[in-house]
C-alpha positions as CSV (number, residue, x, y, z in Angstrom):
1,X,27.0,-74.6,41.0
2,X,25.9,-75.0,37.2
3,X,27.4,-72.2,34.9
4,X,23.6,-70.8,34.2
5,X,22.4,-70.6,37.5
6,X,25.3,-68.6,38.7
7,X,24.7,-66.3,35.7
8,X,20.9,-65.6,37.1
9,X,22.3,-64.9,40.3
10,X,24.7,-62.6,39.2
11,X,21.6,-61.0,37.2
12,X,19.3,-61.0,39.9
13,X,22.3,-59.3,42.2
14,X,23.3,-56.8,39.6
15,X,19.5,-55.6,39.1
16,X,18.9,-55.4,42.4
17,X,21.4,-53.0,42.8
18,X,20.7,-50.9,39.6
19,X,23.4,-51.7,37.8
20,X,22.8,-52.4,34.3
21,X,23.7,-56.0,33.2
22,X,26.0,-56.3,31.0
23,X,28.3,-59.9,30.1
24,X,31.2,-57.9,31.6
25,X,29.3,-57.4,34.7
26,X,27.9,-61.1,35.2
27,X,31.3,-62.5,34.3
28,X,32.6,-60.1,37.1
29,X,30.8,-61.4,39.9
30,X,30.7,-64.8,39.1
31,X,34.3,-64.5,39.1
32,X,34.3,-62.3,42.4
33,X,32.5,-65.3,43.6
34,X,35.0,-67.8,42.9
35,X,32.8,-69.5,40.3
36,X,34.2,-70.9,37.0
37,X,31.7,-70.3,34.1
38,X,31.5,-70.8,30.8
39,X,32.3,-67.8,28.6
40,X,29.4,-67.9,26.7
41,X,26.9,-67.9,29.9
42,X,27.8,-63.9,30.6
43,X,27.0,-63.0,26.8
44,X,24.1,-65.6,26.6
45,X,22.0,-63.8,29.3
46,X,22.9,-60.2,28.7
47,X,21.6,-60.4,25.2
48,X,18.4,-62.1,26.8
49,X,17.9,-59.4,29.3
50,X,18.1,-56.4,26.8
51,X,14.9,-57.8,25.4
52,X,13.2,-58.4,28.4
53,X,12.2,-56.5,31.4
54,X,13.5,-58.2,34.2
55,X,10.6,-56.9,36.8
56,X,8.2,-59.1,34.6
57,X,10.4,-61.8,34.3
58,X,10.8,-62.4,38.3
59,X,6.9,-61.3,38.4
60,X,6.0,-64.2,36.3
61,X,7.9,-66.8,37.5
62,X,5.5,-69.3,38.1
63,X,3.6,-68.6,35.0
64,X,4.2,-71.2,32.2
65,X,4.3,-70.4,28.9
66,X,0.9,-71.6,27.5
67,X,-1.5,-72.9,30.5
68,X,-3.0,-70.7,32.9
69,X,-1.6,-70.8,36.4
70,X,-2.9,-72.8,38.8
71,X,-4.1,-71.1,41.9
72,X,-4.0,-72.5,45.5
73,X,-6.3,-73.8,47.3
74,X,-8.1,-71.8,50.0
75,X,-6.9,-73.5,53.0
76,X,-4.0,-74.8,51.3
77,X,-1.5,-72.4,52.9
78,X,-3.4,-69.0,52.7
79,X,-2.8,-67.0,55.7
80,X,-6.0,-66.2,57.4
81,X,-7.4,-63.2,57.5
82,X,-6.8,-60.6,60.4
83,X,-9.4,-58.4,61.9
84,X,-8.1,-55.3,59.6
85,X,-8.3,-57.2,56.1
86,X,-11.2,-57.9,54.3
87,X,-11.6,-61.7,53.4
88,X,-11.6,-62.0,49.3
89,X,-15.3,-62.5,48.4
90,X,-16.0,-66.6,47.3
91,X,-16.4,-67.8,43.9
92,X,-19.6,-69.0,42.8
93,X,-19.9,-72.0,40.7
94,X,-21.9,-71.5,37.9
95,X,-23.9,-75.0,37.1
96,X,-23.9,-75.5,33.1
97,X,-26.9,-77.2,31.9
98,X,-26.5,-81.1,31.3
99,X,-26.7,-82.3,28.0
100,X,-29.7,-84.3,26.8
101,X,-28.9,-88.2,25.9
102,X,-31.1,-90.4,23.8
103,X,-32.6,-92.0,26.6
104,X,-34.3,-88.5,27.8
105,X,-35.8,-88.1,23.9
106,X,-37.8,-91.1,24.6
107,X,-36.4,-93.4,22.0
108,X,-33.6,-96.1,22.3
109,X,-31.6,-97.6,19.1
110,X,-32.3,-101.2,21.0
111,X,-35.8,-100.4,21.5
């Protein structure tokens, strides 16, 4: 298992018990787990997690950092909806106007 990824398990599994994360902390489980890391891993992503909120991190996880997020398709997957739950109304799709060409004006640069 790569040194990082063990370090955001270790993370994940320390904030989902309340524990604050420290290094000392990560480096404890990952060694409880019998997984070699780095030294710098433990420090690396305590220091990144005392700026961050973790809830928004995990919240976010499919969010990139500058595009929108793509959302799925309707019958790509969505569960359908039960007797008790109200279906989420449809999108309408606004029509923009098309944009005039030359030809429409009446005039041609060939003509």
């Amino acid at each position: 298992m790569a040194s990082n990824l063990a370090c955001i398990y270790a993370a994940l599994l320390l904030h989902d018990e309340g524990i604050p994360i420290t290094a000392e902390k990560i480096a404890t489980v990952t060694k409880a787990a019998n997984i070699n890391v780095e030294p710098f891993w433990p420090s690396l992503f305590a220091k990144l997690l005392e700026m961050r909120n973790i809830e928004d991190l995990i919240s976010n996880v499919g969010a990139g950092g500058g595009g929108a997020a793509v959302a799925a398709a309707p019958g790509a997957g969505a569960a359908p909806a039960t007797a008790g739950e109200a279906a989420p109304p449809a999108e309408e799709k606004k029509e923009e106007p098309q944009e005039e060409s030359d030809d429409d004006m009446g005039f041609s640069l060939f003509d």
